[in-house]
Every structure is written in structure tokens, then in C-alpha cells.
FIFIPA-672544 format. One record per residue (C-alpha): residue number from 1; x, y, z. Coordinates in nm, 2 decimals, decimal comma, padded with zeros to 4 digits. Layout:
# residues N
drense	px	py	pz
NUM	X	Y	Z
...
//
This chain:
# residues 348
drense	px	py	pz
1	-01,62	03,36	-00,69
2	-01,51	03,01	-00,74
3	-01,29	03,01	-00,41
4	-01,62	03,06	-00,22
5	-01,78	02,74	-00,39
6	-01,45	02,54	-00,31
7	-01,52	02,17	-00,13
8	-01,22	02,23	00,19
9	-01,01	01,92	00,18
10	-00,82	01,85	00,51
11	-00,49	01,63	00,45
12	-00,40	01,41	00,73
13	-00,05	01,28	00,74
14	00,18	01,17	00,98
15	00,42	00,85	01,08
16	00,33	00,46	01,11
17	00,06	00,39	01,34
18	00,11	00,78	01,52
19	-00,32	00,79	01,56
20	-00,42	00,92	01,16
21	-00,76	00,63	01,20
22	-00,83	00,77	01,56
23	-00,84	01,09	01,51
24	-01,07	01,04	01,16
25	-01,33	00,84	01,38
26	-01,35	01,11	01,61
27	-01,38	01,40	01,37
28	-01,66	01,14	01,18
29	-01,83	01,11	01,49
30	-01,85	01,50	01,57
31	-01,85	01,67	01,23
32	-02,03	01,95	01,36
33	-02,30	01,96	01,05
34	-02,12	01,86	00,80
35	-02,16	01,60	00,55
36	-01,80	01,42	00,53
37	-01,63	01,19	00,27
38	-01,30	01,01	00,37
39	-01,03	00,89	00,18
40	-00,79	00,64	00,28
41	-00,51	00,56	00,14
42	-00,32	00,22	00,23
43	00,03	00,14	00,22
44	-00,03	-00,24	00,15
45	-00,25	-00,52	-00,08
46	-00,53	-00,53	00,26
47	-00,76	-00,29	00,38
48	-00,79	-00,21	00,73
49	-00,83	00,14	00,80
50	-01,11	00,18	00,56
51	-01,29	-00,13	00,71
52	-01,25	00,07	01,05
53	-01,36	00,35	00,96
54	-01,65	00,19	00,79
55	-01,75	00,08	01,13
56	-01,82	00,47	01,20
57	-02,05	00,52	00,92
58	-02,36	00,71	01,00
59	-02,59	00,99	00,81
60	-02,34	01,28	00,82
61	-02,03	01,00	00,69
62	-02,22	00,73	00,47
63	-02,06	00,40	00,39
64	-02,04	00,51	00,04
65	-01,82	00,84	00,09
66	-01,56	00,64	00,26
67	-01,33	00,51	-00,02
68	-01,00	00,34	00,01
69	-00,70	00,45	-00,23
70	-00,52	00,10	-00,23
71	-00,35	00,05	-00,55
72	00,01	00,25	-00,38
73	00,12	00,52	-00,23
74	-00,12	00,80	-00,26
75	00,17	01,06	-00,37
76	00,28	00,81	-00,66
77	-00,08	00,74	-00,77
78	-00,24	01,10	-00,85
79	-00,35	01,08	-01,22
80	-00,48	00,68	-01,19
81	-00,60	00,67	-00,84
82	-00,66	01,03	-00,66
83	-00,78	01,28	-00,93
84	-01,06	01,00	-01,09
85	-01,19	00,96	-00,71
86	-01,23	01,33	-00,63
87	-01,42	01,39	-00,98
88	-01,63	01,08	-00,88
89	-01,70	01,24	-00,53
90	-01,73	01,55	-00,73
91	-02,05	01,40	-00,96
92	-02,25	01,28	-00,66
93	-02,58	01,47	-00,64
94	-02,52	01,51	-00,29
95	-02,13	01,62	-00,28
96	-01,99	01,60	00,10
97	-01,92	01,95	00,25
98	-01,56	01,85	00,35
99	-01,33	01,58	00,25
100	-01,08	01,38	00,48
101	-00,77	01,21	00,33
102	-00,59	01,01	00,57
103	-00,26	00,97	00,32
104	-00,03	00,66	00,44
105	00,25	00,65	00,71
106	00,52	00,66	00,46
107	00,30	00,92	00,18
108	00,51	01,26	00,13
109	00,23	01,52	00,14
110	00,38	01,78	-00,08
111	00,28	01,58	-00,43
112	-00,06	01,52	-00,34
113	-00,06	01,90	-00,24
114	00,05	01,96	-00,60
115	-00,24	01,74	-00,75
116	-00,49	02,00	-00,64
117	-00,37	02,27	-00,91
118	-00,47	01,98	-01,15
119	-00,71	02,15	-01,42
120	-00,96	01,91	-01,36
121	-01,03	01,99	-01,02
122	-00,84	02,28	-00,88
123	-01,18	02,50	-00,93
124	-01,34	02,24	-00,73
125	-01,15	02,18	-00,38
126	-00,92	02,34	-00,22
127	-00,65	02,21	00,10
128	-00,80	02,36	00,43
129	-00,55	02,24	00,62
130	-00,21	01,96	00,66
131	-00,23	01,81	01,02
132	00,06	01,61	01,12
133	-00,04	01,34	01,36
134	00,32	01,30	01,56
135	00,33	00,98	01,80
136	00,48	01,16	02,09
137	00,58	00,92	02,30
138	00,81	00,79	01,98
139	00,89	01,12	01,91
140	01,03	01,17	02,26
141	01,24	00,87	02,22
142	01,42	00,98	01,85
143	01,31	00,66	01,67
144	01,31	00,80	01,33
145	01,72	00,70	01,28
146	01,87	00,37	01,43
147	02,10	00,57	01,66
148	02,04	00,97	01,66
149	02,33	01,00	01,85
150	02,56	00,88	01,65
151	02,44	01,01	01,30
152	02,49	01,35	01,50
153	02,83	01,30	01,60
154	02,93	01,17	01,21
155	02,74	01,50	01,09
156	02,95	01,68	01,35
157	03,26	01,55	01,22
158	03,23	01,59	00,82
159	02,90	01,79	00,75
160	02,94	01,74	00,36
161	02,81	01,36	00,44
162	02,43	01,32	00,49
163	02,34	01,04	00,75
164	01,96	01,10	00,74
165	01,76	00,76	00,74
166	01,42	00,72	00,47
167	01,23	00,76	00,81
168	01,37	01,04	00,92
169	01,31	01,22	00,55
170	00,98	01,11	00,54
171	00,90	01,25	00,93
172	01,04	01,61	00,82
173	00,86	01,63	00,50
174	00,55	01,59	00,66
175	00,63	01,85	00,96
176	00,74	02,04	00,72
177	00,42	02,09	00,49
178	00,18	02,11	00,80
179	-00,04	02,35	00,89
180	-00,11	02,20	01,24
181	00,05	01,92	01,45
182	-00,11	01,71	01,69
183	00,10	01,52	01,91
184	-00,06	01,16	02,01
185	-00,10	00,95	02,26
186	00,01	01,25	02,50
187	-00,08	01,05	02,79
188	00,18	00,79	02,70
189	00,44	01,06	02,70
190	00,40	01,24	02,97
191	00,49	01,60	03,01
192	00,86	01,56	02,98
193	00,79	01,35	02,66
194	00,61	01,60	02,53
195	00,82	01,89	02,57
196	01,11	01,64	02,44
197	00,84	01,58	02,10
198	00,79	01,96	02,07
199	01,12	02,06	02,08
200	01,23	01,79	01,81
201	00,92	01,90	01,59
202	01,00	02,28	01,66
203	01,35	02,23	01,54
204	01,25	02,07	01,24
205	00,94	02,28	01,14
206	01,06	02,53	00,83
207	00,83	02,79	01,02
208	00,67	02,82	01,36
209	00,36	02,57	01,34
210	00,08	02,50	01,68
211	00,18	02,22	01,82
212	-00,13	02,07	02,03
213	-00,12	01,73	02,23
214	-00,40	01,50	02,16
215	-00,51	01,14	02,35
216	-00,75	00,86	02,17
217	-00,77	01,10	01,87
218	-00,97	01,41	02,08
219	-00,95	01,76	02,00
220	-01,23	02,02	01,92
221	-01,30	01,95	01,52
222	-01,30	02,34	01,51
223	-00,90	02,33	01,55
224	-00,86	02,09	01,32
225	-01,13	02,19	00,99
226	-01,20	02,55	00,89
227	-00,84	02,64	00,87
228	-00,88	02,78	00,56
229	-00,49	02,77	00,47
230	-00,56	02,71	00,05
231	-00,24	02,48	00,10
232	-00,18	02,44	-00,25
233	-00,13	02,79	-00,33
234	00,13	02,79	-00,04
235	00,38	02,55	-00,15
236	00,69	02,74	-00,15
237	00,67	02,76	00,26
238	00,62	02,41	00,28
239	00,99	02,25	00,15
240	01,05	01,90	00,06
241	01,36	01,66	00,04
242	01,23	01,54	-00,29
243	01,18	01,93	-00,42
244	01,28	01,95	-00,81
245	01,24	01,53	-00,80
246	01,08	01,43	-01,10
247	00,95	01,11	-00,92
248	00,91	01,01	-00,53
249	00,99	00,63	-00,50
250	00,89	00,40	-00,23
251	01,20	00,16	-00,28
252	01,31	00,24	00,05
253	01,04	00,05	00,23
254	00,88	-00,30	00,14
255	00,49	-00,43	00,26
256	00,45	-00,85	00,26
257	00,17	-00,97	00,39
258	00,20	-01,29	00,58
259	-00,19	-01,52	00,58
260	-00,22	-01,72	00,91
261	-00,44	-02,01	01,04
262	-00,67	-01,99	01,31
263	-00,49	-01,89	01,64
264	-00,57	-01,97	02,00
265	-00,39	-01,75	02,19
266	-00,34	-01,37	02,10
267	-00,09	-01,35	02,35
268	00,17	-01,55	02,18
269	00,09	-01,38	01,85
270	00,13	-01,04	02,01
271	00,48	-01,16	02,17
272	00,58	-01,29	01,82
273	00,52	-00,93	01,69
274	00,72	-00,76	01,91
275	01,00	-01,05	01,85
276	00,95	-00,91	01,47
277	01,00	-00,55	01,61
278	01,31	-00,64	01,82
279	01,52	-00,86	01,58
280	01,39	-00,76	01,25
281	01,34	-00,39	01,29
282	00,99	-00,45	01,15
283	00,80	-00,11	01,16
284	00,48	-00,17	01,15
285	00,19	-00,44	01,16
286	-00,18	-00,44	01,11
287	-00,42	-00,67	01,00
288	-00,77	-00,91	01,11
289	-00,70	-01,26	01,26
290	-00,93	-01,56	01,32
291	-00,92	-01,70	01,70
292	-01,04	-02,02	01,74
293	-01,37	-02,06	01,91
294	-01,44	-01,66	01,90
295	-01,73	-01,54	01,63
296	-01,52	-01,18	01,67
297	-01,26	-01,05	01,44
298	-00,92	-00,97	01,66
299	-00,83	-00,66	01,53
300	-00,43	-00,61	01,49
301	-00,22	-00,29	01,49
302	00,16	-00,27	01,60
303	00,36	00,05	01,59
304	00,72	-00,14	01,64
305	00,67	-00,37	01,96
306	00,41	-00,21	02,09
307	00,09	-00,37	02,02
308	-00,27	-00,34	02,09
309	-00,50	-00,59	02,01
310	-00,89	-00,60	02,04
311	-01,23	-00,79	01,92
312	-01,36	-00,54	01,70
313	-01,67	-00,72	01,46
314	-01,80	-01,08	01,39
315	-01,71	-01,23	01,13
316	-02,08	-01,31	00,99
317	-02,07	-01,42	00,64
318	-01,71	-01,35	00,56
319	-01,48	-01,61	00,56
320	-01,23	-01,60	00,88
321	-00,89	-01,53	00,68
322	-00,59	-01,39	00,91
323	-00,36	-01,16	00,74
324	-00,15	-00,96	00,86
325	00,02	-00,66	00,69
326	00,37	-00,61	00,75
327	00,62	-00,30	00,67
328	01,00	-00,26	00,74
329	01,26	-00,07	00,56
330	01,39	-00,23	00,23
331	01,68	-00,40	00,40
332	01,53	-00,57	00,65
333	01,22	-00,76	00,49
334	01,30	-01,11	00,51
335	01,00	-01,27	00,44
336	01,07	-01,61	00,53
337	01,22	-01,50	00,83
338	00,87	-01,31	00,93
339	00,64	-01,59	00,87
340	00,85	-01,84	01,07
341	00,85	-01,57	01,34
342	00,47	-01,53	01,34
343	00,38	-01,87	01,28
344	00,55	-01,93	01,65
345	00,24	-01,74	01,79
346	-00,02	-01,92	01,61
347	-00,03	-02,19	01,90
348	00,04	-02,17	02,31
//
């Protein structure tokens, strides 16, 4: 009888800046009677996601059962980080009737998956569902090695040599241990990008998963919750490159976070980003910057050089601090290198 008592769990995973945040809003703001808690888990020292998702707080998603997971990667933080926050989610007198975890861009779901058979809680949730949000568009385009083409062709030639990049391992563990994957930003794409995305995601899916386009994070919250796939009990279908690992390390990638003074124009900071993306292979940037003369937050999120920018709260009693979080594979961090670059947009 304990199955049927179970709190679902739905496990959202998926690549840098593919649409995780998007799709959570939208799913918080239809949640079709249920009480919802979210978990966020950042890849970084500042919060962002949570504090936008915070903005979305209402009576079936209270402020209170949205809690960030910011102290590392969610997969390499169970016993300190993820297991004491279910059990406090657990002891709340009014315990949410589904639980979101939006894991970070470069989490491997399969150890968090493994966490639910912990003895402390496995008789209290269980994993509805894995839904990999795949950026389509980027998909389409094979940006998860620095040139497909070529890896191919030295695979072709001595197949005892692996060429795969971190990305590209990270990208198929994820396919690999979803249940359902939504393809974003499907309007970007276009159909031939999406059949391009689908047949890259088909290829490397262990089994035959639904693949279902998505745009600004909208699809019927009955595809996505109610799955009822009990993931952990499953995870023999679900293969990792890290299976029989007895740790998963994050060496390959590396966060900084670069502080800023006020700006005046955000469209010489967004043209120093994609600088960033173009000669430093910088992968990803989010963060909150201070304009001069504006009471509003500007609200910072790039997915290599593509970068979207917006007013999304004043600042009100907070002090106006700029940071910006910024992620790049191991080798290419260059701190120095990345303030000088975004210091160039502070001023026109």
C-alpha cells in the first residue's frame, strides 16, 4: 500500500539554457489542482532560477516550497543537500502533491535517480517521470562536440579511440534516462531542425522515447506529470557513461562569476557576451545587472551567443549588484580574460 501514498517526483533535466525554468513556470502556473514544491538546483555560487521562479509563486506553488539546491551539482550533493530537503518537504503539515526538480545543465540524472531508493525516503516519493528538455535549434546544429564531423571521421578510422566531448556525455546521459523529451524553442528550429533534433535524439536514445516539440515552455501538464514510470525501480533501461563509477566529477566544467558596475547600455553588454561565446567558447551565462537610471533588474541569460535580455523586477530594497554567472568547459575559463571582455560592455 505504500506505492499508493507515494509523493510523484518529476525530474527535469536537460542541456545549458535548453528551457528547464520555462517550462517549470508554465507547469506552476497550470498545475491542474495540485499543490507543487520545486527544487532547483544551480550550477554556480548565485541564484537565478529560483529567484525566477519565485516570481511565479501563488497558492497552489508557495514561496516557501520553492527551494534552491546551491551548494553543487545536485548528483554530487545527495546525502548533504538533496535527501535533508525532501525529508524537510516531507515534515510540512501540508506536504505538496508533486514535486519538481529542475537538476542543473551539466547534472547526470541517473545518481539522483539512485538517491530515491535511499531508506530514508524511498517509502515516501517515488520518480514519475525524467523529461529531457532538448534546445532544438542547437540540437539541429550538433553543438555538443567542437566539430561532429571530424570526431566521426577519427572514430571511423580507429574505433578503439573515443573522441566524445564532456558535453556530448552529459547530453546522452540525460536522453538516455528520460522518460519523455521535449524539444524547445521548436519555433526557432523550424521543421527541418526539428526532424534534424529528433533524429540525433532517436539515435542516441537506449530505447524508443516520445519526442514532443515545445515553444516558451507550453505543453499540456497532463503529458508531462502523471507518468507514473516509478523511475528508480527502472534503472537498468536507463544506461549511463559513468555506470559502475564510484564518483561523478564536475572537473570538466568550471563556473566564475564576474561582479560588474552599473551599465548604461545593454546592448554593448549583450555584444560582449557573444564576444565570450565566439572567442572563449564560453557556454553559458546568466545573472541580474544594474542599468543606470532604470529602478528594474535586467535579467541576463545566454545559451552560447545567443542572448536574451529583459527588465524582469525593481530592485526595491536590495542593493543593485550585477553578477553575472559564467560556465565553460575546464580548459577554456580564463578568468581574467572574461572580465576584461565584459567590462568592454559596461559603457557605450
Amino acid at each position: 500500500m505504500s506505492d499508493l501514498v507515494k509523493i510523484p517526483v518529476t525530474v527535469i533535466t536537460g542541456f545549458l539554457g535548453a528551457g528547464k525554468t520555462t517550462l517549470i513556470r508554465h507547469l506552476m502556473a497550470n498545475p491542474q489542482g495540485r499543490t507543487l514544491a520545486v527544487l532547483v538546483n544551480e550550477f554556480g555560487t548565485v541564484g537565478v532560477d529560483g529567484d525566477i521562479l519565485r516570481q511565479c509563486a501563488d497558492e497552489n506553488c508557495p514561496d516557501e516550497n520553492i527551494v534552491e539546491l546551491a551548494n553543487g551539482c545536485i548528483c554530487c550533493t545527495v546525502a548533504d543537500d538533496f535527501i535533508p530537503t525532501i525529508e524537510a518537504l516531507m515534515a510540512r503539515p501540508n506536504r505538496p502533491d508533486h514535486i519538481l526538480i529542475e537538476t542543473s545543465g551539466l547534472a547526470l540524472p541517473k545518481p539522483l535517480l539512485k538517491a530515491f531508493d535511499w531508506p530514508a525516503i524511498r517509502s515516501k516519493i517515488t520518480v514519475d517521470g525524467v523529461i529531457a528538455v532538448a534546445d532544438a535549434e542547437a540540437v539541429a546544429a550538433g553543438r555538443f562536440a567542437p566539430d561532429e564531423a571530424a570526431v566521426e571521421a577519427q572514430r571511423q578510422a580507429d574505433d578503439s579511440i573515443d573522441h566524445e566531448t564532456p558535453l556530448s556525455e552529459v547530453f546522452e546521459d540525460q536522453i538516455a534516462c528520460a522518460d519523455l523529451v521535449l524539444l524547445s524553442k521548436a519555433d526557432l528550429a523550424g521543421e527541418a531542425g526539428l526532424a534534424a533534433a529528433r533524429a540525433v535524439i532517436e539515435a542516441e536514445a537506449p530505447r524508443k522515447l516520445p519526442i514532443l516539440p515545445m515553444v516558451e515552455g507550453t505543453i499540456d501538464p497532463a503529458v508531462v506529470l502523471g507518468l507514473g514510470a516509478a523511475a528508480e525501480d527502472d534503472l537498468a533501461a536507463r544506461p549511463s557513461h559513468h555506470d559502475g563509477a564510484d564518483d561523478h566529477e564536475h572537473d570538466d566544467f568550471e563556473t566564475v562569476v564576474i561582479e560588474l558596475p552599473e551599465i548604461t547600455d545593454p546592448a554593448a553588454l549583450v555584444a560582449a557576451i557573444e564576444r565570450l561565446a565566439t572567442e572563449q567558447n564560453i557556454l553559458r551565462v546568466k545573472g541580474h545587472v544594474a542599468v543606470a537610471g532604470k529602478p528594474m533588474r535586467l535579467l541576463v541569460q545566454a545559451v552560447g551567443a545567443r542572448v536574451r535580455h529583459q527588465y524582469d523586477q525593481p530592485w526595491g530594497d536590495r542593493a543593485r549588484r550585477s553578477a553575472l554567472v559564467v560556465i565553460a568547459e575546464h580548459d577554456d575559463v580564463n578568468e581574467a580574460a572574461i572580465r576584461d571582455v565584459l567590462l568592454s560592455g559596461v559603457s557605450a
